[in-house]
N, C-alpha and C positions, 0 to 999 in steps of 0.2 A: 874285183876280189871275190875269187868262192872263200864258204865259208863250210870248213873239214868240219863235221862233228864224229868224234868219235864215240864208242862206248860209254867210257866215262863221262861226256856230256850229258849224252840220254841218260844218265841214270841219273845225274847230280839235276838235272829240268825238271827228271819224274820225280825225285826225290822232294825238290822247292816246292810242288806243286801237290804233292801230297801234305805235305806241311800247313800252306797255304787251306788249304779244303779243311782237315782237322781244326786249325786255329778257328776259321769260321765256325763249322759245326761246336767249338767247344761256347765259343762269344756267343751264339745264336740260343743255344743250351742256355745259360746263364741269365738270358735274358729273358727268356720262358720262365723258368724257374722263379725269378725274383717277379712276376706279375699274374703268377698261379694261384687261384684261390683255394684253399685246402678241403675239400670234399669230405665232411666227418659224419655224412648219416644220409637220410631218403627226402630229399626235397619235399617242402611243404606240399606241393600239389599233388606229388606220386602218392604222399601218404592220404592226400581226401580224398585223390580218386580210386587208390586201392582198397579203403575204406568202402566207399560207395560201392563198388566192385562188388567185396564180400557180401554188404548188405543187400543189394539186388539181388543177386545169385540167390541167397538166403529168402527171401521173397519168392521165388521158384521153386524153393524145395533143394538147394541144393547149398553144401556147405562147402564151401573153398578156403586152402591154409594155404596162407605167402610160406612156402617153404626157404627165398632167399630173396634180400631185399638191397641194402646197399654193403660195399665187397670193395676190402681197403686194395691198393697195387699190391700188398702184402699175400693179401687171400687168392687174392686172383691169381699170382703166381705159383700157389700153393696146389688152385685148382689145375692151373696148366699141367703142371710136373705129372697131377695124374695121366696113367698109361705112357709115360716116356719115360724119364728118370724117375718117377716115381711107382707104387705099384697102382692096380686096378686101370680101367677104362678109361680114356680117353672122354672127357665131358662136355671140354671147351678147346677152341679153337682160337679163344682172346688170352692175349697174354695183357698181362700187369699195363692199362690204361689203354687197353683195345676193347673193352665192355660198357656198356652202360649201367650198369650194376657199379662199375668205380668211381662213378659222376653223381650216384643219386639219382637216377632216372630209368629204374628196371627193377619188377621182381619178378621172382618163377612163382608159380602155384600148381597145387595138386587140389584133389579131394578128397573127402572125409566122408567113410560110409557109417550108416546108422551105429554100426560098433566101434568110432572113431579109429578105425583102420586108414591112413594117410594111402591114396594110391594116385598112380598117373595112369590111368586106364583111360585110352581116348572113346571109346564105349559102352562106356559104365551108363545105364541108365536108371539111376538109384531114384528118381522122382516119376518113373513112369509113365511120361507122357512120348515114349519112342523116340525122342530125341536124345545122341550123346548132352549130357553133362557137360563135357570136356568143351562142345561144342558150344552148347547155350554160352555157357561162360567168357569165352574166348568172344562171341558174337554179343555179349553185353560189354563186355570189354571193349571192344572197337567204337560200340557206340559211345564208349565215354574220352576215347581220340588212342587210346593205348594202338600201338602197333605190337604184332603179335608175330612172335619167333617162327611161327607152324608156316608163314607163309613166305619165311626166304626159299630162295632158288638155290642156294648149295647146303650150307647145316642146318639142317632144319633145328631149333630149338622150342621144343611145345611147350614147356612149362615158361616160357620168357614170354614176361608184355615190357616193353618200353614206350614211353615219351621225349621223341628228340627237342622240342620244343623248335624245332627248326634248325638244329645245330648238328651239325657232325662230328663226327670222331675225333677228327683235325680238331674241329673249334676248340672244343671241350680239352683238347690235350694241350695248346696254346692259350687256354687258359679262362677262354669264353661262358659264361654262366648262363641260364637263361632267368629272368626275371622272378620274386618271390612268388608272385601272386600273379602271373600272367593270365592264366586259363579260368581263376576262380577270383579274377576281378568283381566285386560287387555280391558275391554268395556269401551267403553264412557258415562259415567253415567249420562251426559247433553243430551242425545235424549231423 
């Protein structure tokens, strides 16, 4: 016995089958959802070691301001819209739980020149030793485990340090945390 499918078969297959996909993606959704931890500020460790950050740098002669630090799916989106449906430039390329700024684990920084003028000048060398600023910073930064936006391969972001604590985008958005005190096990978190 052949078996005729007409038109109306394929469509009413593709039809079940789209069905089928949505129901899952909604069940799969829901299930994220209800085992999501709520992200409401900058991780203990980003804040010691952006701390530390400042204070080294500041040690060199140079003054460093977290311009942005943790960034609700609200802001984030906010920040998207700039240059597409919204006005001005184009800043970011994360939409709303595509950044680590949304997890608690990223902030931007600029400098601060002698007449507390805030700039992102990657050559400013306001401490005088012929080294960029921008640089020294970023290069004390890594040594404290920050990964640094200057060094991806497509958007370059210069003012971003993040710490994935070994987790990805995925983890993080499936609901994955990384540990209070991972990195500053055993330090005195009050210097």
């Amino acid at each position: 016995m052949k078996l005729k499918l007409t038109g109306k078969h394929v469509i009413t297959i593709c039809f079940v089958f789209i069905i089928i996909v949505l129901y899952n993606q909604v069940l799969n959704k829901s299930e994220l959802s209800e085992n999501v931890t709520t992200v409401e500020g900058l991780h203990p460790e980003l804040i010691y070691y952006t701390d530390l950050l400042v204070q080294m740098a500041a040690e060199e002669g140079i003054k460093v301001v977290i311009t942005d630090d943790f960034r609700s799916f609200h802001e984030q989106d906010k920040l998207y819209a700039k240059g597409r449906s919204g006005e001005g430039n184009i800043v970011t390329h994360a939409k709303a739980g595509e950044s680590f700024h949304n997890f608690g684990l990223a902030v931007d920084f600029a400098l601060s020149t002698p007449e507390n003028k805030v700039i992102w000048d990657l050559d400013y060398d306001g401490n005088g030793n012929s080294r960029s600023d921008w640089m020294e910073v970023v290069d004390i930064a890594k040594g404290l485990g920050f990964e640094w936006g200057g060094d991806w391969k497509h958007f370059k972001d210069y003012p971003h340090l993040q710490m994935d604590f070994g987790l990805s985008l995925n983890d993080l958005q499936r609901g994955k945390r990384p540990p209070e005190h991972s990195l500053t096990a055993g330090k005195d978190m009050t210097d």
